[in-house]
C-alpha positions, -999 to +999 in steps of 0.1 A: +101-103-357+088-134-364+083-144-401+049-149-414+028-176-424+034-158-461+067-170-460+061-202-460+033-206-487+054-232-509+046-259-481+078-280-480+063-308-457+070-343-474+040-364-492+031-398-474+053-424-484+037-454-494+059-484-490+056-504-521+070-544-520+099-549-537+090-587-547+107-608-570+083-612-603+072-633-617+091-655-645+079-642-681+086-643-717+110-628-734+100-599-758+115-615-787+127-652-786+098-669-758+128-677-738+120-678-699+136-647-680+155-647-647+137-630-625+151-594-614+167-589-583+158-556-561+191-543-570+185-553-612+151-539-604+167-503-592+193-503-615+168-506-645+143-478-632+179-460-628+184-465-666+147-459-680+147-426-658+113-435-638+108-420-601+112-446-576+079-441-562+084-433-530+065-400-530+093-371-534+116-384-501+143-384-518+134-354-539+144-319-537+123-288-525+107-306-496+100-336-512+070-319-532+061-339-567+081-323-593+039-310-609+035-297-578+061-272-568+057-237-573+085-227-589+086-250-613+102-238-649+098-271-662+065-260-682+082-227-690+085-222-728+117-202-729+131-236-709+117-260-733+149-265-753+169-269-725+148-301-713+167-336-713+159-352-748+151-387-727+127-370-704+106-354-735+108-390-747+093-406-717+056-387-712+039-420-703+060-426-672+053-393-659+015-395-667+013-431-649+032-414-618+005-380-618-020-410-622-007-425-594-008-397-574-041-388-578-056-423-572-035-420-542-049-387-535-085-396-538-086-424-520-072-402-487-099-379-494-128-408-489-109-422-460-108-380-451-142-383-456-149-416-435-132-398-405-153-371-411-185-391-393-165-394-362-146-359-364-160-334-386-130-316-386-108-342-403-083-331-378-061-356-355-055-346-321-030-365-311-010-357-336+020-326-336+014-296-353+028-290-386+039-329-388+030-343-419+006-379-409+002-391-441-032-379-449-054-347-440-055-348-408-026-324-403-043-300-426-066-266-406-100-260-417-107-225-416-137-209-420-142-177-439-177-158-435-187-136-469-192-107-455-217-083-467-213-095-502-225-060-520-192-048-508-158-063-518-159-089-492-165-117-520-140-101-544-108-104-522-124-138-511-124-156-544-087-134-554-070-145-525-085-182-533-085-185-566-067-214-579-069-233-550-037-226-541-039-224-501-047-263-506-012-268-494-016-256-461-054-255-455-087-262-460-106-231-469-145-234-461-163-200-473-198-194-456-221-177-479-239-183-515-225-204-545-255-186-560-236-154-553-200-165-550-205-177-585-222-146-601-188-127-593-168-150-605-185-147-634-182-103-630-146-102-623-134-135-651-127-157-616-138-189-634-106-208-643-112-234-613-139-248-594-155-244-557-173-270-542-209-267-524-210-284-494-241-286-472-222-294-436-188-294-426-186-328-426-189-330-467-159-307-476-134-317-499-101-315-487-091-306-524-107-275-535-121-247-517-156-250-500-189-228-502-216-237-474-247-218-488-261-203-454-290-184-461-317-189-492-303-175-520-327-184-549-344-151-554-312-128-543-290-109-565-260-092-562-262-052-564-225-038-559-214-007-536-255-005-526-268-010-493-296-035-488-310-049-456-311-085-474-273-082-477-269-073-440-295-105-433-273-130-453-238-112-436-254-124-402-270-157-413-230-162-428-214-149-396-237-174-374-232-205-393-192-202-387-194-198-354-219-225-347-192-249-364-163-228-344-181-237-311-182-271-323-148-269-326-148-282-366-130-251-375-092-242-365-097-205-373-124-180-386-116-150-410-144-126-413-150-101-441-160-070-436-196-065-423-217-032-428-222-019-388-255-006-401-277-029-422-266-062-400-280-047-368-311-069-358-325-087-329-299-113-331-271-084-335-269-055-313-229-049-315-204-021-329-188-049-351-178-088-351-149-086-319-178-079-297-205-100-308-176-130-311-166-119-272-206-120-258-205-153-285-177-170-263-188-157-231-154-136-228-154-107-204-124-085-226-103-088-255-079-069-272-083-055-310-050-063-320-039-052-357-008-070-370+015-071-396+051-085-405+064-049-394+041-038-366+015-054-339-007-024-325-038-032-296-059-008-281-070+000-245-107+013-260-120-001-288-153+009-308-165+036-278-168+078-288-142+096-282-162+114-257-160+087-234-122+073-241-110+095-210-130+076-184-124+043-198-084+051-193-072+036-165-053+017-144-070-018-141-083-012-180-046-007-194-034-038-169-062-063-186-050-049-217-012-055-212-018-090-196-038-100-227-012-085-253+015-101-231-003-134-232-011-135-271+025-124-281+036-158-258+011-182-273+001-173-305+034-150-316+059-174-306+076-148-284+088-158-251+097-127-238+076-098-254+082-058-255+060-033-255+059+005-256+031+023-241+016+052-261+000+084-238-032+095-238-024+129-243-007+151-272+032+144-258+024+124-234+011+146-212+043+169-212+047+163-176+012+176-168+011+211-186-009+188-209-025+164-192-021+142-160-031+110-168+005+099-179+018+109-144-011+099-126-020+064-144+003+052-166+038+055-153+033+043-120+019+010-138+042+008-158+071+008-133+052-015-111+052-041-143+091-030-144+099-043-114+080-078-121+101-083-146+082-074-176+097-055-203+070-023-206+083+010-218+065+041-219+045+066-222+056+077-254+040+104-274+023+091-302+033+114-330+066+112-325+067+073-314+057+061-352+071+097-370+106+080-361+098+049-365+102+036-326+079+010-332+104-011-351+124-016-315+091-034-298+074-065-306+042-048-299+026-014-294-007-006-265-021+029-279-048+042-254-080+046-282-092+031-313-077+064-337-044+066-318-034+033-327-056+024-363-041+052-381-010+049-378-009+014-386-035+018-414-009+043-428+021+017-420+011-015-433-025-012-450-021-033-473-005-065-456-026-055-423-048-081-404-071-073-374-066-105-347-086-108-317-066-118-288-078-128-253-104-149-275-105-190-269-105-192-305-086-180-334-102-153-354-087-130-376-103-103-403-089-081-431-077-044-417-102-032-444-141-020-444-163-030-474-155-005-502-185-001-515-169+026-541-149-001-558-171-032-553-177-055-581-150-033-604-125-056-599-104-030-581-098-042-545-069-057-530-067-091-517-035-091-501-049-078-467-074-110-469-048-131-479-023-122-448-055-126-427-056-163-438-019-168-434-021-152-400-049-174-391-033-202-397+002-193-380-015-184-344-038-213-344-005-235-348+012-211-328-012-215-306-016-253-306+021-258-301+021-232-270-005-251-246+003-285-257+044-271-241+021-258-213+000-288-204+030-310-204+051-285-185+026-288-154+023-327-156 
């Protein structure tokens, strides 16, 4: 299994090295006696930064832990009290050269943020495309912009938002832009003590900071309030007004990926929204015939055959050609936005033990084995039908890379009951990336400072891995068929 984009939160990519002149100086005084000084040679010069203990300047290259700025790495102990004695007396004795080094850095930093921001007229995204993913440019152009939409915000949608932000500490690795209220993103901050750092209001895309985390307001906010766990239509109206903001700038393509909080089925329905939930107005959004609900996790990847239907009606929406568009789209998102080249899935059964060789059930004889062999024989490694219960009671899953259960309960509980907390709802088959906690909207614990982020904040990191993943996959593509 590959690792996740969790893993890899200290981002080790080097800073942009700015080559600095090593000129001779000019001739000056001498401190003490007005004597004229010989001017320094390069090596004079090195050797003296050597002996005053100053960094060389050349952004962390030659530094340790990726080359991140000593301030800047994450494990750090250097500010650590139960360390302080064991600094180095001459480094406690030298504050100003560090200050003029952060100084440095953040002049440095602010001016790529206007030039950032100067690109921004031509490419809103303030992404380069000609550049490799993951390869550090110099700049922010190798950065993802993702979008996050609020959510219904009386439910915990805002909470796990602003937990798995706070601090700006997925500033390493992306640029978070959350559609919704500041009016209401600040008013739990304020609720939940979330106000040791600052969000920025932004009223396009184009004016993010590439900093600090963004907040387009979307909908007016002047005369709304916040009213946890309760169900109002003008928090359903804002969810939508959220939800159809992102994907205007997703179609635009100014976003690399879209998380989505959890929406309440009932209060968003309108005109504009006639759907079960977000995968299906996202698919009839993108003009995409099918998709797969695909929940993942570090330790299991489940899809479904049928989605949001009634049970009533999952029998008639089993078969062949169904679990066939199914498998060809899991195959296909395991390749490009997994990373794995040659995939294996287990098939669950429709019915309790798979059918037990039609005393319960003959859709497994009927349907799904024959498939299954005839993918066999193409070469694809498809296994099945296994009966559920005892598939994930003994822990089978853990030989696949992913798992096609036949309905919606079949395959969600299980995993729900694996890997809640860390679990991420992706939709594959989709032309773009979008990915969504594995959570509803809790009213029962919204605004108590009780909910989780952790599922939000894997559904960032997941985000972020596919649409690389992804990026990587059909630029190897596209220059395999030239």
């Amino acid at each position: 299994m590959e690792q996740r984009q969790s893993d890899n939160v200290n981002d080790t990519r080097s800073e942009p090295t700015e080559d600095v002149p090593v000129n001779a100086p000019p001739v000056s005084e001498g401190p003490a006696t007005g004597e004229k000084t010989v001017p320094e040679t390069r090596n004079n010069q090195q050797n003296r930064r050597d002996r005053d203990g100053r960094d060389n300047r050349n952004n962390g290259t030659n530094r340790p832990n990726g080359g991140q700025p000593r301030d800047n790495r994450p494990n750090d102990r250097r500010n650590d009290p139960k360390n302080g004695e064991s600094r180095n007396a001459d480094e406690q004795r030298r504050p100003d050269n560090r200050q003029n080094d952060r100084r440095d850095r953040d002049e440095r930093q602010n001016r790529e943020e206007r030039e950032a921001r100067t690109r921004d007229d031509d490419n809103p995204r303030g992404n380069n495309r000609n550049e490799t993913p993951g390869t550090d440019t110099g700049g922010r152009d190798d950065r993802l912009v993702i979008g996050i939409s609020l959510g219904d915000y009386n439910g915990i949608g805002p909470e796990v938002i602003l937990k798995a932000l706070q601090y700006n500490r997925l500033q390493k690795i992306c640029t978070p832009v959350i559609y919704g209220s500041m009016r209401i993103l600040n008013r739990y901050r304020n609720l939940l003590d979330l106000k040791d750092w600052n969000l920025n209001g932004a009223q396009t895309i184009g004016q993010i900071s590439h900093k600090l985390t963004n907040v387009i307001t979307c909908f007016p906010d002047q005369n709304q309030d916040i009213q946890p766990g309760q169900v109002t239509p003008e928090a359903g109206q804002a969810a939508l007004a959220c939800l159809q903001r992102a994907v205007d700038d997703l179609k635009d393509n100014k976003l690399d990926a879209l998380v989505t909080a959890p929406i309440n089925k009932y209060n968003i329905q309108s005109e504009e929204f006639k759907f079960p939930g977000h995968t299906e107005y996202l698919a009839e959004q993108f003009g995409v015939q099918d998709n797969l609900m695909f929940m993942v996790s570090e330790t299991l990847r489940v899809g479904v055959v049928t989605g949001h239907i009634p049970l009533g009606r999952v029998r008639q929406n089993v078969t062949r050609e169904r679990i066939a568009q199914k498998l060809t789209l899991m195959m296909r998102s395991l390749k490009q936005d997994f990373g794995i080249d040659k995939p294996k899935i287990a098939v669950l059964g429709l019915n309790p033990h798979a059918g037990e060789e039609g005393l319960l059930g003959n859709e497994e004889n009927d349907v799904i084995k024959p498939l299954l062999a005839e993918w066999r024989n193409k070469g694809h490694l498809v296994f099945g039908p296994y009966p559920a219960d005892g598939f994930f009671g003994t822990r089978s899953y853990a030989k696949f890379d992913a798992v096609l259960a036949m309905y919606h309960d079949q395959g969600l509980i299980p995993f729900k009951a694996i890997a809640f907390d860390e679990g991420v709802n992706f939709t594959g088959g989709m032309p773009v990336v979008r990915t969504s906690p594995d959570h509803g909207t809790a009213y029962d614990i919204a605004g108590k400072n009780l909910a989780d982020e952790t599922s939000m904040l894997q559904a960032i990191y997941t985000a972020i891995d596919v649409a690389r993943k992804r990026k990587e996959f059909l630029e190897t593509e596209a220059t395999a068929l030239k």
